[in-house]
N, C-alpha and C positions, 0 to 999 in steps of 0.2 A: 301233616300239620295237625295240632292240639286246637280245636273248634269250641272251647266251653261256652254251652248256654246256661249259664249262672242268670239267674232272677236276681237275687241279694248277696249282697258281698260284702261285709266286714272288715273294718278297717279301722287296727287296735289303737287304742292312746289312751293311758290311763290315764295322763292330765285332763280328756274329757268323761271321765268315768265317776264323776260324783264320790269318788273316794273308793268306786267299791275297785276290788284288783281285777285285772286283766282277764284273767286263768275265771272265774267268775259270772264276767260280763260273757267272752265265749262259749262257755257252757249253758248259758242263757239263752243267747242266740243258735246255738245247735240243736238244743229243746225246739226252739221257734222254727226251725225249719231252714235256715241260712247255707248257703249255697258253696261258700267259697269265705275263705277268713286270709287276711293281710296280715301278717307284724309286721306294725310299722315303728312304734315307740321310739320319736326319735329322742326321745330327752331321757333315753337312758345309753350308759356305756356299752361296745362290745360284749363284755360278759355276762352284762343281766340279760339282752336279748339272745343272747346264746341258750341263758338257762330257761328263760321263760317259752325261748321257745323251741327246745326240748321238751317240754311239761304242755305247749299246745299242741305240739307233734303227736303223741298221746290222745289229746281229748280229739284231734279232727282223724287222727286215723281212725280209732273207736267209732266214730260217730261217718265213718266212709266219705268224709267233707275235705276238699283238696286245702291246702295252706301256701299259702308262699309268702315269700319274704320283701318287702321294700327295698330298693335298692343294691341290697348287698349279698351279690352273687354268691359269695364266700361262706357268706353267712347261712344262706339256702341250701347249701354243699351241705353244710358242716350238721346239720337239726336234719338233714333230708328230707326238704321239704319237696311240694311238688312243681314249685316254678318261684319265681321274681318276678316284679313290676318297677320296671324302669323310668326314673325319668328323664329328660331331655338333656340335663345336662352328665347321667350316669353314665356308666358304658354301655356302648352298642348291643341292640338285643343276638347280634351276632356273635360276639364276643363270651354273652351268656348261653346259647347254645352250645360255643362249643366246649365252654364248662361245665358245662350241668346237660348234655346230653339229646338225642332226639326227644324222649320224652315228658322234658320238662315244658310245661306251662310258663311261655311267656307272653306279659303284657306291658304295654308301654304307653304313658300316660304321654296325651299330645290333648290340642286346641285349635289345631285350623287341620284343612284338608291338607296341605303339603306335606304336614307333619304325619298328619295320618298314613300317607301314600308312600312316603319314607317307611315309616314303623315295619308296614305291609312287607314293600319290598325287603326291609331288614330281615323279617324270620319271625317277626311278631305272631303271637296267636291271639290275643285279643287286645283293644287298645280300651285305656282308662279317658274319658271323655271329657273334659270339662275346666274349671267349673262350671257348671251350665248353670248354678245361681249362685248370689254371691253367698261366699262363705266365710269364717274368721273360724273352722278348725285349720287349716293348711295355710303356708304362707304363699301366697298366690298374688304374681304380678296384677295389676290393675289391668294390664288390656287379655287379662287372662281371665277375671273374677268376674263370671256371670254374664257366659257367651251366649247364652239361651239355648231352646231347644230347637231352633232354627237352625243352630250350628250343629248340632246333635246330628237333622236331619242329613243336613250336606255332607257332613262325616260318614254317615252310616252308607248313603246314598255311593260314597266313593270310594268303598273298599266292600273286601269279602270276609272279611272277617268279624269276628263278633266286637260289638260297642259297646262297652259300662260306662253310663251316664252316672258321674261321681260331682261333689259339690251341692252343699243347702238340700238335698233332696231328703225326701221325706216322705210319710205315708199319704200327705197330701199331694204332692204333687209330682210322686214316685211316675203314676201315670202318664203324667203327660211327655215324660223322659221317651218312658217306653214307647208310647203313639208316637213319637218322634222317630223312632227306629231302634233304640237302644233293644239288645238285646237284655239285659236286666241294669240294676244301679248298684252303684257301690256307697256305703254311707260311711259316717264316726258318729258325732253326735246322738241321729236320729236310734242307735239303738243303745251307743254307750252312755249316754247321757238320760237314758230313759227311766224312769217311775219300774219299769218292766221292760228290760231288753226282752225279754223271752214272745211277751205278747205285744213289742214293738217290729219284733223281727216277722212276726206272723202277717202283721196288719201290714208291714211292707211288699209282704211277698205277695198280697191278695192285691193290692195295687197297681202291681206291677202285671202279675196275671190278666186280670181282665184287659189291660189296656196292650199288653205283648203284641208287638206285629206279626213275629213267628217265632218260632224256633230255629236256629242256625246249625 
């Protein structure tokens, strides 16, 4: 099984990107030191995320930074990336293993421990956590939006695999994700929306560092 211990994890929307492009914002964040990069872009067609990410496939192989794709196994095939991130309602991370292979990186975004322990037994390699604050990048059910880092723990607590605390998180409170157990967070805003993704992605990842439980 695929074990990644990501600190920061990027997660693209150029609707939160202040205008600037995609291709951009990630090269910002790969200067800054960023762990692990998502296309997620859901407000564009099949073909623009095909092309765009083609063109990140590029900048994160260069820069030796895994990629994968949101949802769309097919679509991960197709740019070869290094895994998917599933949600609840997508297909089964089983289903994506056996499309894309032993080696691909899968994760699957859950919110309670049941979900987690499913994920687990599914083929999961690491699970997306949250939102553990509220957020209005994601459209996120109300008994989903800002489960805390209480829930973080009990997540982390019941499974073996690594935990990305995703949701509101930020350079300020990136920490307390991790003291919770999260092996690192996954953001959008906090770097695409930033003044300086590059020196947001940094101050994220010193966050997350001193407060880290371990390494998985």
């Amino acid at each position: 099984m695929n074990q990644p211990a990501w600190r920061t994890y990027l997660v693209t929307s150029a609707a939160d990107s202040a205008g600037r492009d995609t291709e951009r914002i990630v090269a910002d964040a790969l200067a800054g030191g960023v762990d692990a990069v998502q296309l997620r872009e859901k407000g564009t067609d099949a073909i623009e995320r095909y092309r765009l990410g083609k063109r990140l496939r590029e900048l994160t192989a260069e820069a030796g930074v895994p990629l994968v794709v949101n949802d769309r196994i097919d679509l991960a095939a197709a740019i070869d990336a290094d895994g998917v991130h599933l949600g609840q309602s997508d297909l089964p991370a089983a289903v994506a293993r056996e499309q894309l292979g032993p080696d691909a990186v899968i994760g699957v975004s859950t919110s309670t421990v049941s979900e987690a322990r499913a994920a687990e037994a599914a083929g999961a390699d690491y699970l997306g956590v949250g939102a553990v604050y509220a957020t209005g990048s994601k459209d996120v059910p109300d008994e989903e939006n800002g489960i805390g880092t209480e829930r973080v723990a009990a997540i982390a607590d019941a499974v073996a695999i690594p935990v990305i605390g995703i949701g509101g998180i930020d350079a300020t409170n990136a920490g307390a994700v991790a003291a919770a157990g999260a092996t690192g967070v996954a953001v959008i805003s906090a770097i695409t929306a930033a003044d300086d993704p590059e020196a947001a992605t940094a101050a994220l990842a010193e966050a997350v560092e001193k407060e880290a439980v371990a390494d998985v």
